[in-house]
N, C-alpha and C positions, 0 to 999 in steps of 0.2 A: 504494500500500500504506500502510494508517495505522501508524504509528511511537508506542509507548509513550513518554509525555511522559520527560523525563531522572528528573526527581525521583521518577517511577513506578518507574523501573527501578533505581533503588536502594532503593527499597522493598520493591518481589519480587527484590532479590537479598539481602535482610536476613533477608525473610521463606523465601525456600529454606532457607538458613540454619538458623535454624530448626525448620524440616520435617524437615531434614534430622537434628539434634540431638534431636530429640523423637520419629523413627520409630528413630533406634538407642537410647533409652532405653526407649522401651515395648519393644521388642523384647528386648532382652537380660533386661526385668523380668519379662514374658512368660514367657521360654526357664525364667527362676527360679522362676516358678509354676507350670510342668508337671511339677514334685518335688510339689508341694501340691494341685493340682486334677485329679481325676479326669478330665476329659474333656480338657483340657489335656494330661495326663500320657499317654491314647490316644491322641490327634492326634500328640503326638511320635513316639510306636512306630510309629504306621502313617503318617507322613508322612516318615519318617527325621530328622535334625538338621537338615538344608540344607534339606527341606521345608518342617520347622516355620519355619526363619527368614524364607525366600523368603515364603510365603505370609501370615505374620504379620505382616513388615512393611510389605508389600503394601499390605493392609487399614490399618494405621497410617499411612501414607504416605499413601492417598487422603483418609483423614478430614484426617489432620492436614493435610494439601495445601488441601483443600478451605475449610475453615474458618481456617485464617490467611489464606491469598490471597481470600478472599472482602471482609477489607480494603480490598484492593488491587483488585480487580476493579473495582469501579463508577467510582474516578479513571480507571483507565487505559482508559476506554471496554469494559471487558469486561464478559460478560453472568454474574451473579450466578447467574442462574434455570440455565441453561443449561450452567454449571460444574456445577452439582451435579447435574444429568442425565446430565453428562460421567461423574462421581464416582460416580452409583448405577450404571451402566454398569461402571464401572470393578471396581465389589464385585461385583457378578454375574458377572464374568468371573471375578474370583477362584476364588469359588464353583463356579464350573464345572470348572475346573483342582484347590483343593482336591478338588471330589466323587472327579475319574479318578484322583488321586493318593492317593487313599484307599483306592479300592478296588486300586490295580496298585501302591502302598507296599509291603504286606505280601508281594505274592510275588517283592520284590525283593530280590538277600542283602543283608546289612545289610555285607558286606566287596565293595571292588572285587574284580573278575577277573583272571587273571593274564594272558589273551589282549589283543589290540590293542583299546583304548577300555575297558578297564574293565568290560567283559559287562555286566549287565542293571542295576547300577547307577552303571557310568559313563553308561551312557546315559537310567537315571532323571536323574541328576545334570543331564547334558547340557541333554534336556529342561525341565527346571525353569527354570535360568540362562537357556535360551534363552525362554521365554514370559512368565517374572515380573518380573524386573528395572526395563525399562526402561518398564512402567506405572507405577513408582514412583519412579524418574527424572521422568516427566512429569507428575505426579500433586506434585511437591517443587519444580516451580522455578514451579506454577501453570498448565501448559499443558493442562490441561482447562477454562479459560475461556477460549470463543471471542472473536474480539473483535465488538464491536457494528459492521454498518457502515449507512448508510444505506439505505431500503428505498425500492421506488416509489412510494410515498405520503409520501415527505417530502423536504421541498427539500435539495439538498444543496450544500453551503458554496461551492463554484465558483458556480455558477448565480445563487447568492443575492446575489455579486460582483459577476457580469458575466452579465448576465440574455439576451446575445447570444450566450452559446456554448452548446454543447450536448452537455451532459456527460452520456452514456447513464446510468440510476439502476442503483446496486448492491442490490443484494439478499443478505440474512444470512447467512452460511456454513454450512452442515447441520452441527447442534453435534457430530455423534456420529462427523464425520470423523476426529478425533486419535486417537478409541479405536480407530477401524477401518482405520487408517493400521498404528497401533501394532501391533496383532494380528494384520494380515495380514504384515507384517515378522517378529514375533515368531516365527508359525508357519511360516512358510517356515524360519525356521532349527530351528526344534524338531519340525516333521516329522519328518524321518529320524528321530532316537533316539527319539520318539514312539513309528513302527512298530517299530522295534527290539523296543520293551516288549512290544507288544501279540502282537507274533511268538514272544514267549519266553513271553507268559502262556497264549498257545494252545498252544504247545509241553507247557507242563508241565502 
């Protein structure tokens, strides 16, 4: 397994840092300009307050993610190109998630339920927490740049040593495994309250 050199890894833990400072300022500056901007100020109404922030920082966390560790990529043997393949991935997922929570927003009550889990928007809530988060977790410490490894067309560093051993050749990790690691996790927890929603929007 190739290891991020030392002084790399204090550079993406400066640079999370960071990401991490810069997705809760846009964010909170954001939440300040849905008073002022018209579509801003819908997105809030129909995505509720915990929508707008989940989904807004989201989007803030993969840019900002993406273009600070993009620094840091090329030192640490990570693939540049392939990061931000990672990262437009990443915004289409949003995307996808904004669209349903847009349209199943507004027939959510804007108060919890007074039955077990909070009725239809403890379980938007649930939902949310459970599919958004942790792409912006991954997206801030830099973990949509794969790492580079050697492929069958190039020598690789054992071999090149001791030209008598025979060290089978690696080939490049599929970039779009973290997002679909990440998603298939995410959903397995935000199913349940998912259909929850979808059972209460056919209901009503």
């Amino acid at each position: 397994m190739i290891q991020d050199p030392p002084r790399s890894g204090d550079q993406r833990a400066v640079l999370s840092l960071v990401a991490v400072i810069v997705t809760i300022g846009a964010t909170i500056w954001l939440g300040a300009l849905s008073d002022e901007v018209p579509l801003l100020r819908e997105a809030y109404g129909r995505w509720h307050g915990i929508g707008f922030v989940l989904l807004t920082s989201l989007v803030v966390a993969t840019l900002a993610g993406a273009l600070l560790h993009s620094f840091w990529a090329r030192d640490a043997g990570r693939s540049i190109r392939l990061g931000w393949c990672n990262a437009a991935l990443v915004l289409a997922y949003a995307a996808v998630v904004g669209l349903l929570a847009w349209y199943i927003g507004p027939e959510v009550s804007p108060d919890f339920g007074s039955g077990r889990g909070g009725g239809a928007k403890g379980a938007y809530v649930a939902w949310l927490i459970a599919v958004l988060p942790a792409f912006a977790v991954v997206a801030c410490v830099g973990g949509l740049f794969p790492q580079v490894r050697a492929s069958a067309d190039e020598p690789d560093t054992a071999q090149a040593e001791n030209a008598d051993a025979q060290v089978p050749a690696r080939r490049p990790g599929r970039f779009y495994q973290v997002v679909l690691v990440t998603a298939g996790i995410c959903w397995a927890l935000g199913a349940l309250p998912f259909l929850l929603l979808v059972l209460v929007d056919i209901a009503m």
